[in-house]
C-alpha positions in Angstrom: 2.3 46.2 6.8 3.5 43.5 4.9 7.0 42.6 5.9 9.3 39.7 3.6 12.0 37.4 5.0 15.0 36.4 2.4 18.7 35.0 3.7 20.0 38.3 3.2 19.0 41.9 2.5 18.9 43.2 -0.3 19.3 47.0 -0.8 17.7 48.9 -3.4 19.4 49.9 -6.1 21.9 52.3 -5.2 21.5 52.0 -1.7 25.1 51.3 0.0 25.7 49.9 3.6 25.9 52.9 5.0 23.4 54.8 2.8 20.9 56.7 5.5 17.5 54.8 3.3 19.2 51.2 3.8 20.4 51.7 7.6 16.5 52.7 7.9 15.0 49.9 6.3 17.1 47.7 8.1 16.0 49.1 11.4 13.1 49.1 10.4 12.5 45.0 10.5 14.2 45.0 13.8 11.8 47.5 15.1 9.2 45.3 14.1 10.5 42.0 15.6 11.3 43.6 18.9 7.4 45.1 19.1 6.5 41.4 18.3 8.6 40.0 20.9 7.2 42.4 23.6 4.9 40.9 26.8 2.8 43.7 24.9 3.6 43.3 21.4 3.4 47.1 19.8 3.6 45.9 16.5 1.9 43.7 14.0 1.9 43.0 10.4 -0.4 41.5 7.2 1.8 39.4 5.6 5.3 37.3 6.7 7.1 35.5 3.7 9.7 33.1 4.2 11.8 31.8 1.5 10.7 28.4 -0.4 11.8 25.3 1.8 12.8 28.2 4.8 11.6 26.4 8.3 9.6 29.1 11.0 10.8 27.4 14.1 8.5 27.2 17.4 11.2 26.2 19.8 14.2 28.6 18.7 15.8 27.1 16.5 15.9 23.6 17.5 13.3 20.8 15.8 9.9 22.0 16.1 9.3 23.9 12.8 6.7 24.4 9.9 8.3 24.2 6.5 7.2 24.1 2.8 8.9 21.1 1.6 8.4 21.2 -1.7 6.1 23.3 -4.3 2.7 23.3 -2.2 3.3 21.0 0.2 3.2 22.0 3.8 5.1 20.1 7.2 5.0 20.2 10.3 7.9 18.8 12.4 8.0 18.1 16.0 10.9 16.5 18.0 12.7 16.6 14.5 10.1 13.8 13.1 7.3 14.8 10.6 4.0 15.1 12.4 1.6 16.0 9.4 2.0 17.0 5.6 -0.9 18.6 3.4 -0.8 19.3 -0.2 -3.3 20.8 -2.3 -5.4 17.8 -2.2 -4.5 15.5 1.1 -3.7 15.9 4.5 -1.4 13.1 5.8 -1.3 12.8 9.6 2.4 10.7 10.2 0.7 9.7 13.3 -2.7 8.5 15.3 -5.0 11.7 15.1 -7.3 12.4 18.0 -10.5 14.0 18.2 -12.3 15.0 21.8 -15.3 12.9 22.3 -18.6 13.4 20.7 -17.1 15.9 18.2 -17.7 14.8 14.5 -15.7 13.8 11.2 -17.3 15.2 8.6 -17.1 13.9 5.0 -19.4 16.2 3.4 -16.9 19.2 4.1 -18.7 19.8 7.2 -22.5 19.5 6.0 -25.4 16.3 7.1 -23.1 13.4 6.6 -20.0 12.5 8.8 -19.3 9.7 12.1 -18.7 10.3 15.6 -19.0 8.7 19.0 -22.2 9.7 20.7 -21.6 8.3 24.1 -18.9 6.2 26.0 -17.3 3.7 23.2 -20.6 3.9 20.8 -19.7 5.1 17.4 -22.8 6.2 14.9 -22.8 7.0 11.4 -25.1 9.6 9.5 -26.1 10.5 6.1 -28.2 13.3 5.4 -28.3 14.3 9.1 -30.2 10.6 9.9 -28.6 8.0 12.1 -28.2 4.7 9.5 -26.0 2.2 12.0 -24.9 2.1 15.3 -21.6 0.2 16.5 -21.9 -0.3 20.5 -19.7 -0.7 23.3 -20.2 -4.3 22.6 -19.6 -4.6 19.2 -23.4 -5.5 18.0 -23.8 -2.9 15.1 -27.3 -1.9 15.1 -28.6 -0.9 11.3 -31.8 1.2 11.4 -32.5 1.2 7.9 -32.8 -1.8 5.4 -29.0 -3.5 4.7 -29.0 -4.5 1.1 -26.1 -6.5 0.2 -25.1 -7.1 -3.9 -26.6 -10.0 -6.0 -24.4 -13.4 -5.2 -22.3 -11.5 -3.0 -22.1 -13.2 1.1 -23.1 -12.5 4.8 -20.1 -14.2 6.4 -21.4 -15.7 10.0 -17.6 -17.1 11.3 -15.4 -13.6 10.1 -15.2 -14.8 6.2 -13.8 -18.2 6.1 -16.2 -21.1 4.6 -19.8 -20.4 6.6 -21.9 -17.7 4.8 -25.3 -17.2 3.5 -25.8 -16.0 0.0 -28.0 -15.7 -2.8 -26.6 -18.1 -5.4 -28.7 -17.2 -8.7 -32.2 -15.2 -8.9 -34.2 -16.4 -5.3 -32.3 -19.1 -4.9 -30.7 -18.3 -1.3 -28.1 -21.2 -0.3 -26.6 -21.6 3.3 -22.8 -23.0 3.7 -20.9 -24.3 6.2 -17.4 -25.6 6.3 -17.5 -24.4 2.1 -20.1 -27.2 1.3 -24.0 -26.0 1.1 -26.2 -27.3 3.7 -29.7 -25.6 2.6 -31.2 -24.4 -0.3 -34.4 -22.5 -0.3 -35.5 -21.8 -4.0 -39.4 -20.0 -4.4 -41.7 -20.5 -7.6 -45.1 -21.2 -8.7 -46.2 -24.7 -9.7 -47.2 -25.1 -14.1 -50.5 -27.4 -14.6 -48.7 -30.7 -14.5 -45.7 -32.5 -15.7 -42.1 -33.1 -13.9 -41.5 -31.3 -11.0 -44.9 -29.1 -11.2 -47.0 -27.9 -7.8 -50.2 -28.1 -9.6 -51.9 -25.2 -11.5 -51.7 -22.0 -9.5 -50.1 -23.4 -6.2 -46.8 -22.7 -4.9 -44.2 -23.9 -3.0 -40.8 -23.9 -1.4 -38.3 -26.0 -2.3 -35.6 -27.0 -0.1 -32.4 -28.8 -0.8 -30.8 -30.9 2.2 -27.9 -32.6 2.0 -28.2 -33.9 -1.2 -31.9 -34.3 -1.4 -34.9 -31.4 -2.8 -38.0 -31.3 -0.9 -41.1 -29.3 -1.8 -43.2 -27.7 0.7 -46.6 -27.3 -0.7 -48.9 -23.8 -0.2 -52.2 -23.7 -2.2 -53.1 -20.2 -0.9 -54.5 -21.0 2.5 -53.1 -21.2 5.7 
């Protein structure tokens, strides 16, 4: 059966308070709610409408409810304070959200890619049902594929302040500390003469120290 709430009954039309059709319609819902309210419940039902913004309380009356706030968006109240609010495109938990150990949060709606702890304090992260980094109980995140970072962009060594490594322009890779560069290492292949050449088809690595470029030589052998 499919059985709707409003704030007041409203007969059919015709129907008078003490009209035999209203008095049984009326007893009716009661009927109903007193086979719900059974140990056994004898009765059950489809559908239960409440009016828009019309709380269901869980604690009889007091300020544990559910409640549709406003135009899709549903609440939950416990103790009188909002607990969690969803709307037609995002849930809002008001508070920390806890999930039981080694169950997953999926961000694929529930397919090969999500996060969860596989053991005590070890959190992993998956895409395509493959383990790409690990986080362990002592912090040390483990990658177990290649970590590529963006052109001129910097691996922070001291938690982002002024010592980093980075690639400055095209293989040029430059390493900082206290904001000032300390060592350059820039790769290329010598010309056949002139300023600054290796010689015809050698190559070498230059390094910068301090303010000074040196050139370490490598003519193909070892």
């Amino acid at each position: 059966m499919t059985l709707g709430l409003t704030k007041g009954y409203t007969p059919s039309t015709g129907d008078v308070a003490n009209d035999s059709l209203y008095n049984t319609d009326l007893a009716a819902i009661f009927n109903t709610f007193a086979g719900l309210e059974a140990d056994t419940p004898t009765s059950s039902m489809s559908n239960f409408a409440v009016d828009a913004t019309g709380k269901i309380y869980l604690d009889g009356g007091g300020n544990t409810y559910i409640i549709e706030s406003s135009s899709d968006t549903f609440k939950v109240f416990c103790g009188g304070s909002e607990a969690i609010s969803i709307n037609t495109s995002r849930t809002y938990p008001a508070g920390d959200l806890f999930l039981t150990a080694t169950k997953k949060i999926f961000l694929d709606g529930g397919g090969n890619t999500y996060i969860y702890e596989s053991s005590g304090d070890v959190m992993r992260f998956y895409t395509n049902d493959l383990l790409r980094f690990e986080i362990g109980a002592t912090g040390v995140v483990a990658p177990f594929y290649d970590v590529a970072l963006q052109a001129t962009k910097k691996l922070f060594l001291d938690g982002g302040t002024d010592t980093y490594i980075y690639e400055s322009s095209a293989n040029v890779i430059q390493m900082y500390t206290g904001d000032n560069v300390r060592l350059e290492l820039n790769s290329t292949t010598g010309g056949t003469g002139g300023t600054g050449s290796a010689g015809a088809g050698k190559q070498y690595v230059e390094l910068k120290i301090g303010g000074s470029r040196y050139k370490l030589l490598h003519d193909g052998t070892l």
